[in-house]
Backbone bond lengths (Angstrom), bond angles and torsions (degrees), N, CA, C in turn:
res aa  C-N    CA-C-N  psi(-1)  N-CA   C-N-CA  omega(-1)  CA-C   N-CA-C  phi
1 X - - - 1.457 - - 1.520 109.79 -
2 X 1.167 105.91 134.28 1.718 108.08 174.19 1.343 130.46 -75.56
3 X 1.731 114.11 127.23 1.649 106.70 -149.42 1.684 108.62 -119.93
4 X 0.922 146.85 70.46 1.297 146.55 -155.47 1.408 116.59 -49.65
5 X 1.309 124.15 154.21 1.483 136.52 179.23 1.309 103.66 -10.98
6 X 1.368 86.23 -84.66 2.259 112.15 -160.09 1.993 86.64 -43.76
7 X 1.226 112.47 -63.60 1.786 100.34 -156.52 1.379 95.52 -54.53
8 X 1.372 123.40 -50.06 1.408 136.29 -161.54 1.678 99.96 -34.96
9 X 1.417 113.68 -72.51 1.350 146.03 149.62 2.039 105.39 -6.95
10 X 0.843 63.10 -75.86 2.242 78.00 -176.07 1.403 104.74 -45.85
11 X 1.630 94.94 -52.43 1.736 83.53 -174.44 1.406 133.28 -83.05
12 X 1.834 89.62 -15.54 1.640 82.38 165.77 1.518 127.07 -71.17
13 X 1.206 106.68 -18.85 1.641 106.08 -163.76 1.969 76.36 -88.74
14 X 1.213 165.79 -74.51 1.025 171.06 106.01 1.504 91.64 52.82
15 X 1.541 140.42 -68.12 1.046 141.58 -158.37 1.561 114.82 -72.73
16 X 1.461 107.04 -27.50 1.540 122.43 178.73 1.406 97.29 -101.01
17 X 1.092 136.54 -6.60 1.525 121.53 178.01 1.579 88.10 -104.73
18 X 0.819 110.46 -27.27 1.673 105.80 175.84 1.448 109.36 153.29
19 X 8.171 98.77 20.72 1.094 100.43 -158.43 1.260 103.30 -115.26
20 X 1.826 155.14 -144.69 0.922 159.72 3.22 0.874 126.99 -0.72
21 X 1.546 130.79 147.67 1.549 121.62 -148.24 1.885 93.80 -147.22
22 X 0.954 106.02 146.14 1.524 126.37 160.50 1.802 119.11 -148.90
23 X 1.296 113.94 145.01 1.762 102.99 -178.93 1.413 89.32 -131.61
24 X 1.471 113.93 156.62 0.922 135.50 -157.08 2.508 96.54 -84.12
25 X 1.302 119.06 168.40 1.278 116.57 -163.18 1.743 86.63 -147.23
26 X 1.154 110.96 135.65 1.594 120.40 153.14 1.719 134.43 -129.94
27 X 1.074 97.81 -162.63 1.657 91.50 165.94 1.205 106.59 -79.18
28 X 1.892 120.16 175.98 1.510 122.71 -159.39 1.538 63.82 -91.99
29 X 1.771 77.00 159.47 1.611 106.16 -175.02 2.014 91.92 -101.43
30 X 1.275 108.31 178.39 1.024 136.68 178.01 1.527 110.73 -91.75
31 X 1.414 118.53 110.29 1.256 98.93 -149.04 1.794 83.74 -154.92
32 X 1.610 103.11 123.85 1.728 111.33 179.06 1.671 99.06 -61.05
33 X 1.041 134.71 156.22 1.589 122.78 158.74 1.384 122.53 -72.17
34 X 1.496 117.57 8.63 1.735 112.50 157.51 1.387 101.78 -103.34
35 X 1.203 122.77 2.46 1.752 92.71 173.48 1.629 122.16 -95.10
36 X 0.967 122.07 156.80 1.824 110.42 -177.97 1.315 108.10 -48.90
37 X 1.450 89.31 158.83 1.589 110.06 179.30 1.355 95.67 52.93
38 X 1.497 149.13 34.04 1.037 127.90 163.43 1.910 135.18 -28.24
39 X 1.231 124.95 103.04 1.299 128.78 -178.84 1.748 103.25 84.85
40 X 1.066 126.04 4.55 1.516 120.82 -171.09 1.691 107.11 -88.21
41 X 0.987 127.30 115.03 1.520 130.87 173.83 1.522 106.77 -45.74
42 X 1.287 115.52 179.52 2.020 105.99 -175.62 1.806 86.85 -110.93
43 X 1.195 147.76 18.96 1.102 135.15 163.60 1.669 106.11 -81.51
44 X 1.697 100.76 -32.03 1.360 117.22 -167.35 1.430 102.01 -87.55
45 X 1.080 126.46 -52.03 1.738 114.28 170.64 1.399 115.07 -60.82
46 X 1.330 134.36 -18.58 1.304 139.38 160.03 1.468 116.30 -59.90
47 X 1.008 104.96 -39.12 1.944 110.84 177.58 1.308 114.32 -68.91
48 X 1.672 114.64 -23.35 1.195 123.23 -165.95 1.604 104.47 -100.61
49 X 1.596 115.19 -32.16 1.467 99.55 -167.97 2.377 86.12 -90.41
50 X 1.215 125.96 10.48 1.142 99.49 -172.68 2.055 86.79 -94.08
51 X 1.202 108.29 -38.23 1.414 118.76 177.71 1.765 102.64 -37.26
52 X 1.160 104.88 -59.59 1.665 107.18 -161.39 1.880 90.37 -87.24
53 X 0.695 138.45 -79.05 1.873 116.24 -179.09 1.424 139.83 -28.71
54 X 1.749 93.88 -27.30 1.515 94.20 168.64 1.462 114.90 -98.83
55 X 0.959 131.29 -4.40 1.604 165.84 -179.03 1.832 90.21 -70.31
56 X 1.563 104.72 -55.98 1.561 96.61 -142.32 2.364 107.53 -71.61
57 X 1.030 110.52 137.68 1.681 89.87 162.12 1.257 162.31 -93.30
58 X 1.441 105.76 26.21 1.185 122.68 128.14 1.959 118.44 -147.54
59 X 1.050 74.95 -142.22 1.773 93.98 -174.43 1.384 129.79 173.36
60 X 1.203 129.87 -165.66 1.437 133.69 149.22 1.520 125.55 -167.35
61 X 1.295 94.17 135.02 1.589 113.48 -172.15 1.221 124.09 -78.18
62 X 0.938 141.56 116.48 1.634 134.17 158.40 1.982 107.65 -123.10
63 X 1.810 94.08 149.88 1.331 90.51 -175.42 1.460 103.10 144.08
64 X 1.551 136.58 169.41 0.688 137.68 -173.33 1.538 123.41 -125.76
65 X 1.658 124.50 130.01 0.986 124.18 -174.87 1.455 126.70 -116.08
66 X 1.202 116.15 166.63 2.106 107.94 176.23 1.737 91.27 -87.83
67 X 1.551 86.64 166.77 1.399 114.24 -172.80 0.992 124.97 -135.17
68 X 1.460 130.57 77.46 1.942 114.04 -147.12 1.365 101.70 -91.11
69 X 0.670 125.76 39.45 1.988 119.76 -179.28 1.699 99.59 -132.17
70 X 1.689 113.94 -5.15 1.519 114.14 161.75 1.162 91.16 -150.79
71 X 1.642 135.05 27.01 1.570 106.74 146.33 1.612 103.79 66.40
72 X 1.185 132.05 38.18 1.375 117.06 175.41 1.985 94.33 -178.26
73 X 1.453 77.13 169.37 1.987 95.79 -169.47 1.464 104.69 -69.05
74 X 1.568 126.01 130.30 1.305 118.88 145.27 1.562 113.43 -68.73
75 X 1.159 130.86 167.77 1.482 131.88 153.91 1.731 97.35 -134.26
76 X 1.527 117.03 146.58 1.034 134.89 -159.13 1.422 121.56 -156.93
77 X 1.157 121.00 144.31 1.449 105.35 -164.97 1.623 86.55 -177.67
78 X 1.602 107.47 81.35 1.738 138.83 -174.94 1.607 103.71 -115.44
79 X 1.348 101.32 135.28 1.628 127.63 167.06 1.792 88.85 -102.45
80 X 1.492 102.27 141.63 1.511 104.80 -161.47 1.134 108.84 -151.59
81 X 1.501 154.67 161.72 1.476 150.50 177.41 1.320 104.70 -175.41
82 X 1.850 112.58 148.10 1.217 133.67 177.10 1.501 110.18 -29.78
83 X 1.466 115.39 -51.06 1.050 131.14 -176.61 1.661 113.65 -43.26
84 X 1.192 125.19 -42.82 1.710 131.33 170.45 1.886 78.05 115.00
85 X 0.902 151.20 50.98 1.390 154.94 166.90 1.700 123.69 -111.12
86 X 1.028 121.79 89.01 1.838 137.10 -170.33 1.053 97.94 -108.85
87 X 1.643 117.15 143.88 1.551 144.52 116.16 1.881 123.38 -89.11
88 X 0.921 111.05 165.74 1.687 109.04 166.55 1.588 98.98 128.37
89 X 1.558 76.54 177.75 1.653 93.33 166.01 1.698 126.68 -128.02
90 X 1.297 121.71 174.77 1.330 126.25 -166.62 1.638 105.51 -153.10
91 X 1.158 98.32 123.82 2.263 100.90 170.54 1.592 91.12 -146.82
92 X 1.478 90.74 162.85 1.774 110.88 -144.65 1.587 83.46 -116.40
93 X 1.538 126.78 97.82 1.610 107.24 142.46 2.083 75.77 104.37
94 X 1.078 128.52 -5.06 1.584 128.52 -166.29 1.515 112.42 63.01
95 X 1.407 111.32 30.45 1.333 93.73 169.31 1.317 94.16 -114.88
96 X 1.537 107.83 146.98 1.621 115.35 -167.80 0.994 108.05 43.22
97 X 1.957 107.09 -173.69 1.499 122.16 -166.30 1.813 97.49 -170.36
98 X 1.486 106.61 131.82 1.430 121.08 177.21 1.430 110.82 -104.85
99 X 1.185 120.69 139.42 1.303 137.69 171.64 1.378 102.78 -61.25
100 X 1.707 150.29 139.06 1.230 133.99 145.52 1.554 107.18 -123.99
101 X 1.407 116.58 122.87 1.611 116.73 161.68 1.782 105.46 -120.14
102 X 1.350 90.46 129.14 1.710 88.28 162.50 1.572 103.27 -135.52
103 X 1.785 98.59 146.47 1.398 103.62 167.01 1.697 95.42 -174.36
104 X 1.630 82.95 138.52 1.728 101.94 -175.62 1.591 85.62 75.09
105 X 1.232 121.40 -169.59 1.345 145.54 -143.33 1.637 83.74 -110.98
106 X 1.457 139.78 52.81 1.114 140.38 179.71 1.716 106.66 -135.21
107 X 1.463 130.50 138.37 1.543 115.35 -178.88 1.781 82.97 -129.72
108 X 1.552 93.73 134.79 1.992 92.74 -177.98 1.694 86.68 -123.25
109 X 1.390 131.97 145.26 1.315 142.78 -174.81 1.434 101.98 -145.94
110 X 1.504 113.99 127.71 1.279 121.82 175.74 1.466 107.68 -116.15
111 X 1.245 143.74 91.95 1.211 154.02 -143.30 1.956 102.80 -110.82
112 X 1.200 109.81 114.33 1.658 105.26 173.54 1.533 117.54 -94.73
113 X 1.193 115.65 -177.84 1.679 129.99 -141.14 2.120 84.71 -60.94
114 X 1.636 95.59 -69.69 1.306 95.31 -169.29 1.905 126.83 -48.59
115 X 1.098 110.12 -26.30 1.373 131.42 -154.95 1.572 97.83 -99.34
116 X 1.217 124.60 -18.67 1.821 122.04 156.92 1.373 119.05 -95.44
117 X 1.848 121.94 -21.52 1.232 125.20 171.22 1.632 108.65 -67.34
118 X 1.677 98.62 -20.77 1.883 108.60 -169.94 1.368 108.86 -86.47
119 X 1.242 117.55 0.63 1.260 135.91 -158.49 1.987 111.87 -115.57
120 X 1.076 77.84 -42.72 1.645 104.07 -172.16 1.603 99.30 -83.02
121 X 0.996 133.35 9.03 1.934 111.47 170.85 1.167 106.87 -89.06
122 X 1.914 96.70 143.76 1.245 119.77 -178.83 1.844 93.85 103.24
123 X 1.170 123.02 -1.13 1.726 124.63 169.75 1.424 108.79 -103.10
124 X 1.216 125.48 154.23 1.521 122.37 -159.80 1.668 88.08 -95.09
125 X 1.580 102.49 158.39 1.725 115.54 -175.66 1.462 99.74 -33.28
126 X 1.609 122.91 -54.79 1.649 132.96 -136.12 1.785 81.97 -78.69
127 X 1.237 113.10 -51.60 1.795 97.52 -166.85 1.525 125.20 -61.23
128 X 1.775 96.75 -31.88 1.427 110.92 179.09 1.358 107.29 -57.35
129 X 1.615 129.62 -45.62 1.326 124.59 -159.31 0.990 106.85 -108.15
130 X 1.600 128.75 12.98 1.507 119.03 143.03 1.354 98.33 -76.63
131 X 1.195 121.36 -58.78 1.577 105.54 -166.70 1.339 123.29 -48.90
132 X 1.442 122.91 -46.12 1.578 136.86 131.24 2.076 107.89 12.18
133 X 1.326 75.31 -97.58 1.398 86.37 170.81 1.445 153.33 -65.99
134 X 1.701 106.95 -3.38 1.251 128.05 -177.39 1.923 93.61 -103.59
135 X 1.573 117.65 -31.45 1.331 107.16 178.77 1.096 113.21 -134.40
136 X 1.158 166.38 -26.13 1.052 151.31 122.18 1.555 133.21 39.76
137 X 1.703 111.44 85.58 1.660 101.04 -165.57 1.733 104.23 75.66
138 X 1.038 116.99 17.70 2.039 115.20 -178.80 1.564 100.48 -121.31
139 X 0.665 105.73 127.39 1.490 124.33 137.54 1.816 126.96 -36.38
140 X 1.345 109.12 99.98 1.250 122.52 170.51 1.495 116.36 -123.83
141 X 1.555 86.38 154.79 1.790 102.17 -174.61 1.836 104.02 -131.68
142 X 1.518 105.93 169.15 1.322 118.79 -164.59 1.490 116.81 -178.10
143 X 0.906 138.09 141.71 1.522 132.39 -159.47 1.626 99.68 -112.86
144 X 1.239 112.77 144.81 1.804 108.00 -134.06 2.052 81.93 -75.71
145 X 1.130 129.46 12.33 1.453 121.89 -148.29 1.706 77.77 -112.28
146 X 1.006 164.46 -35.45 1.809 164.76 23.88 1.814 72.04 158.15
147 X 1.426 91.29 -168.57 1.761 91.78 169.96 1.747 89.84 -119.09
148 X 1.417 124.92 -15.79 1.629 133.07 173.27 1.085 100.87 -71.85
149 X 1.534 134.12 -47.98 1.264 106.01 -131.09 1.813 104.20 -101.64
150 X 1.198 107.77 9.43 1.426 112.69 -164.37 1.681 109.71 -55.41
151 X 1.578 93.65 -48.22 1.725 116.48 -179.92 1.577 115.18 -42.92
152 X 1.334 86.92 -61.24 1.719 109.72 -176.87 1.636 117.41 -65.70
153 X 1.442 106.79 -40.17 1.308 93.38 -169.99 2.116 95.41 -98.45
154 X 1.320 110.43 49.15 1.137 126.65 172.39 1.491 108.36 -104.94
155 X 1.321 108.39 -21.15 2.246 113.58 174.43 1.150 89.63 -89.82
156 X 0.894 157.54 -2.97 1.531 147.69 -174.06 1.447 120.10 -93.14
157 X 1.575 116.98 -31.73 1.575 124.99 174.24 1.185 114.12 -76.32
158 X 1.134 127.46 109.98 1.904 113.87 172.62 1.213 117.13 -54.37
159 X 1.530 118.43 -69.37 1.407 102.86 143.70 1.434 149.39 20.59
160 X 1.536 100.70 -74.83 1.594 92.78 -179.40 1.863 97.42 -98.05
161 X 1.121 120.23 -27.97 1.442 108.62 178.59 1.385 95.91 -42.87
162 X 1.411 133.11 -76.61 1.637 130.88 -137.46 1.593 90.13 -96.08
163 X 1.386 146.34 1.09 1.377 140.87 152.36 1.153 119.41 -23.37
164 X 1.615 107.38 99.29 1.833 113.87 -166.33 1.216 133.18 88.91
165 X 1.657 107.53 1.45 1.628 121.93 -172.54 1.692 97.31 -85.31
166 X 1.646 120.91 -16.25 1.473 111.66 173.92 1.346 103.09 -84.46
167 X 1.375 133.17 -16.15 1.449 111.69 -170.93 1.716 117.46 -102.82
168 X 1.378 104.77 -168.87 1.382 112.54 -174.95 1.620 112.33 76.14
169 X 1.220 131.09 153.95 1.661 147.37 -159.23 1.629 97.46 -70.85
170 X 1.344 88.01 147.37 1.876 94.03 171.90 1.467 97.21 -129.15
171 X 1.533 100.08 118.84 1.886 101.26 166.63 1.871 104.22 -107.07
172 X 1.376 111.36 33.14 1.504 113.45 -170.55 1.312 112.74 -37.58
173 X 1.111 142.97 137.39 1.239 150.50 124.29 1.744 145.99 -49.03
174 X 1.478 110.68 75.17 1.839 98.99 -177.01 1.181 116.98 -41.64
175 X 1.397 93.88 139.08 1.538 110.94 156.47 1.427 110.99 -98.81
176 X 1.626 100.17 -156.46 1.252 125.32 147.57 1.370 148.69 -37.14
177 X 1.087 144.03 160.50 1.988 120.23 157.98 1.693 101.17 -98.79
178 X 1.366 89.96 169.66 1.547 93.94 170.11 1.382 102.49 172.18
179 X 1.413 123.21 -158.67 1.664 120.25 -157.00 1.620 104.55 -112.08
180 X 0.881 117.75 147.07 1.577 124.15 158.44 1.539 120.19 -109.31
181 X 1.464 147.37 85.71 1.282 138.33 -142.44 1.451 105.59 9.52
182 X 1.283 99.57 87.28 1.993 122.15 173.22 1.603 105.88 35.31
183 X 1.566 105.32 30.68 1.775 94.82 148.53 1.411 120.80 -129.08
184 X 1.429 98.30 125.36 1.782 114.51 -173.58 1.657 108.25 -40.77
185 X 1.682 110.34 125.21 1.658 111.46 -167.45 1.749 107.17 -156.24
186 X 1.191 105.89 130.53 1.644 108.00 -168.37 1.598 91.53 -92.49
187 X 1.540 103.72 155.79 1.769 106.26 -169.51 1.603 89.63 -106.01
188 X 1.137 111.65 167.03 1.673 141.79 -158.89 1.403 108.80 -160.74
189 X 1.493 114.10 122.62 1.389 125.77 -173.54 1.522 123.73 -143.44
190 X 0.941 116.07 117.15 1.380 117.74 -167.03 2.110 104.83 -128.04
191 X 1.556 86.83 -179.89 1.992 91.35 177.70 1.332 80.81 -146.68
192 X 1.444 104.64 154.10 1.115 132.60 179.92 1.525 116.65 -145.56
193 X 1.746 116.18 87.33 1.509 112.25 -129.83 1.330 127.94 50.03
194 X 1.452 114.27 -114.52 1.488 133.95 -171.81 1.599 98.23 -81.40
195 X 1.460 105.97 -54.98 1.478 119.50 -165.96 1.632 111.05 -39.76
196 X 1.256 127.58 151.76 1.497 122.16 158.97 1.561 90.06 -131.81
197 X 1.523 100.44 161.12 1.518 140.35 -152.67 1.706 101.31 -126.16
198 X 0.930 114.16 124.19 1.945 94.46 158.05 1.838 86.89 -142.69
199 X 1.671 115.85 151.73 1.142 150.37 150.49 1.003 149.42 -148.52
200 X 1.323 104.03 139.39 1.903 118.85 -161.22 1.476 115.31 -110.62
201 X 1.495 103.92 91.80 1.429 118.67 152.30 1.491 153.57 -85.79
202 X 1.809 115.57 125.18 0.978 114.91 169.55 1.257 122.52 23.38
203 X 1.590 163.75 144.06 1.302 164.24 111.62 1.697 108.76 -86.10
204 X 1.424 120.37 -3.29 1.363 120.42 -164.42 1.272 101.49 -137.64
205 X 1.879 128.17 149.89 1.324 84.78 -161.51 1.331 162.43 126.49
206 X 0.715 156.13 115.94 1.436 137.03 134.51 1.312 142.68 11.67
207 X 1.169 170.80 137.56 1.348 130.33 -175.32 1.755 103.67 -119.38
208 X 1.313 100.40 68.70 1.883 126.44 176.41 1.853 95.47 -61.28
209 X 1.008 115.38 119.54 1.724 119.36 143.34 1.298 107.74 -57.61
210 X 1.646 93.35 122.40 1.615 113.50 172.90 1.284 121.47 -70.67
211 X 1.832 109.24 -41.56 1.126 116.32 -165.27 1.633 103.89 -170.72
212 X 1.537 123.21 154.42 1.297 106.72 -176.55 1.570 100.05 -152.14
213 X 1.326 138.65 144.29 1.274 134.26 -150.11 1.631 105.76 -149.06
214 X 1.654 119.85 157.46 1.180 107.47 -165.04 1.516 83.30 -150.78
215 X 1.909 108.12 128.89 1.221 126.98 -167.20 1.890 105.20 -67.78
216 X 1.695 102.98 -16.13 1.361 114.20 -152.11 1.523 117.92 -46.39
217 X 1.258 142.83 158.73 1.399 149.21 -151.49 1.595 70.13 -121.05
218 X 0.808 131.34 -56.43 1.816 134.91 -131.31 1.796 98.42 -94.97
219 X 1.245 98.52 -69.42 1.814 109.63 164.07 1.267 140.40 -103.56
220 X 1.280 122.45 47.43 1.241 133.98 -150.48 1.436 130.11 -41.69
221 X 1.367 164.43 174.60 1.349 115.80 177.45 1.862 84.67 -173.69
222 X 1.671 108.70 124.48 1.385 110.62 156.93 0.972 115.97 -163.49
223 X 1.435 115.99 132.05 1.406 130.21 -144.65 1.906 109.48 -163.10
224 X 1.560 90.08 124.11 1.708 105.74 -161.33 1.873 95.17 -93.21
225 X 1.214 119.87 156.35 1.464 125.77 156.40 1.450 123.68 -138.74
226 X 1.339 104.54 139.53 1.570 107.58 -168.51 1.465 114.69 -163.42
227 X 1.281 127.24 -169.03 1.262 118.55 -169.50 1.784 125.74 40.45
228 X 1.337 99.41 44.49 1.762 114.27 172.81 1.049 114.01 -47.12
229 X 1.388 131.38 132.84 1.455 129.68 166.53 2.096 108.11 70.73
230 X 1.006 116.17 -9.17 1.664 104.65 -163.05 1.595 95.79 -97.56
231 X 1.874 104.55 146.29 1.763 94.03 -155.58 1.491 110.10 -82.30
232 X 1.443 117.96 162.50 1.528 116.82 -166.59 1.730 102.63 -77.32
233 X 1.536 120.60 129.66 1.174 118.98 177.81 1.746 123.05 -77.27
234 X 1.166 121.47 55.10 1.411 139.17 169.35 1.104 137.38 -63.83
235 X 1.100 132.75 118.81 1.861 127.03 -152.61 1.888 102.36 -175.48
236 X 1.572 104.40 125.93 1.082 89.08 -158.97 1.387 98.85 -95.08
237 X 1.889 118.34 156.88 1.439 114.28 -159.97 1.328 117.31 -71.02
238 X 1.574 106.96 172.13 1.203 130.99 -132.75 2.196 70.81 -121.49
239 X 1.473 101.53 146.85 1.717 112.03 172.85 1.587 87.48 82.16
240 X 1.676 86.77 -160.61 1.599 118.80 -166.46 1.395 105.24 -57.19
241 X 1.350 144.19 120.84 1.389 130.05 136.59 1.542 127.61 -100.63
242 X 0.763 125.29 153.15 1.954 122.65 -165.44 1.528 95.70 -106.10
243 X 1.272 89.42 129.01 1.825 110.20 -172.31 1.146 110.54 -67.49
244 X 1.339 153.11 35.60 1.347 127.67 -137.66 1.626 117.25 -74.68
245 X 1.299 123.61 11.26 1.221 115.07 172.26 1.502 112.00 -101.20
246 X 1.271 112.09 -13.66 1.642 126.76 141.07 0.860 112.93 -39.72
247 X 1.457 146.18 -56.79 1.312 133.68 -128.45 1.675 84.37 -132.54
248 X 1.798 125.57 17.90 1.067 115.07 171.50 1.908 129.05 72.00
249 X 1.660 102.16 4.59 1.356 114.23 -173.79 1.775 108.83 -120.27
């Protein structure tokens, strides 16, 4: 089936959070020669902002994604690089929120009260609130090879997040200009079947995707980018961390 930019796009960052990317392409727009993208159709500024985002080495994501293996929203908000090197955080559905740092072949997760009870259904009260209480607000470690950590330390590769977000057809559609938290960005709109797509690229610049959003009922998808090129602040913590591949968990 044929998958355009913008979805392409969605699902890869969707597929590594748990996208593939396509952007939508139109006729050349009408365009003064001082305004961006002067004379460039939006299939053609789509080729260009997927060129320069997957290009760039690092970034960071914030935004919210579907999750079909629990039926519910991640939210995420990761500093990330080629390198496989993350900071940020992640909560499932907004309940609670986990710490994630990775660097070197190490995954450290700081998991709070709500966000392991959100984790834990289908475990009887007594297991949940040991686990509760054994991690909770702690510091844990895991070597990204773990039989856990494979998933997780899958938001962390830039790489595989946007893996496939350059390919597939762009029938984008220009829009308008307008702002992305006060940076100048022309809108891009596409369908993909039923689905609609909209994205806001760069006009200044580079032409970096600001942000890219998915109308979907089924996979919903919105997700900001920023901090291009600036290095991920990763450092593994400082005090107690719990070994858990020590302790066989």
């Amino acid at each position: 089936m044929r998958r355009t930019a913008l979805a392409a796009l969605c699902l890869a960052v969707a597929a590594a959070a748990g996208v593939t990317g396509c952007l939508p392409g139109g006729s050349k727009a009408d365009s003064k020669p001082e305004e961006p993208f002067a004379g460039l159709s939006g299939s053609e500024i789509a080729e260009r902002a997927m060129k320069a985002t997957t290009g760039a080495s690092s970034l960071r994501m914030r935004g919210d994604v579907y999750d079909d293996e629990s039926d519910g929203m991640i939210r995420l908000d990761m500093a990330l690089d080629k390198k496989g090197t993350c900071a940020g955080t992640i909560s499932m559905n907004g309940t609670g929120k986990a710490e994630l740092i990775k660097t070197g072949d190490t995954l450290y997760l700081k998991p709070d009260e709500a966000f392991l009870r959100a984790q834990s259904k289908g475990d009887s009260k007594d297991e949940t609130d040991a686990v509760v209480s054994f991690m909770a607000g702690k510091w844990t470690k895991t070597k990204v090879t773990g039989k856990d950590a494979a998933d997780i330390s899958g938001f962390c590769d830039l790489d595989t997040v946007l893996a496939g977000a350059d390919e597939g057809t762009t029938d984008a559609e220009r829009g308008a200009t307008t702002e992305v938290d006060g940076v100048p960005a022309v809108v891009l709109r596409e369908k993909d079947g039923k689905e609609k797509y909209t994205a806001y690229v760069a006009t200044s610049g580079k032409p970096y995707l600001l942000k890219v959003t998915s109308s979907s009922k089924k996979e919903p998808v919105t997700i900001s980018f920023t901090d291009y090129g600036k290095p991920v602040r990763a450092a593994a913590p400082q005090g107690k961390v719990i070994d858990l591949d020590a302790l066989g968990g």
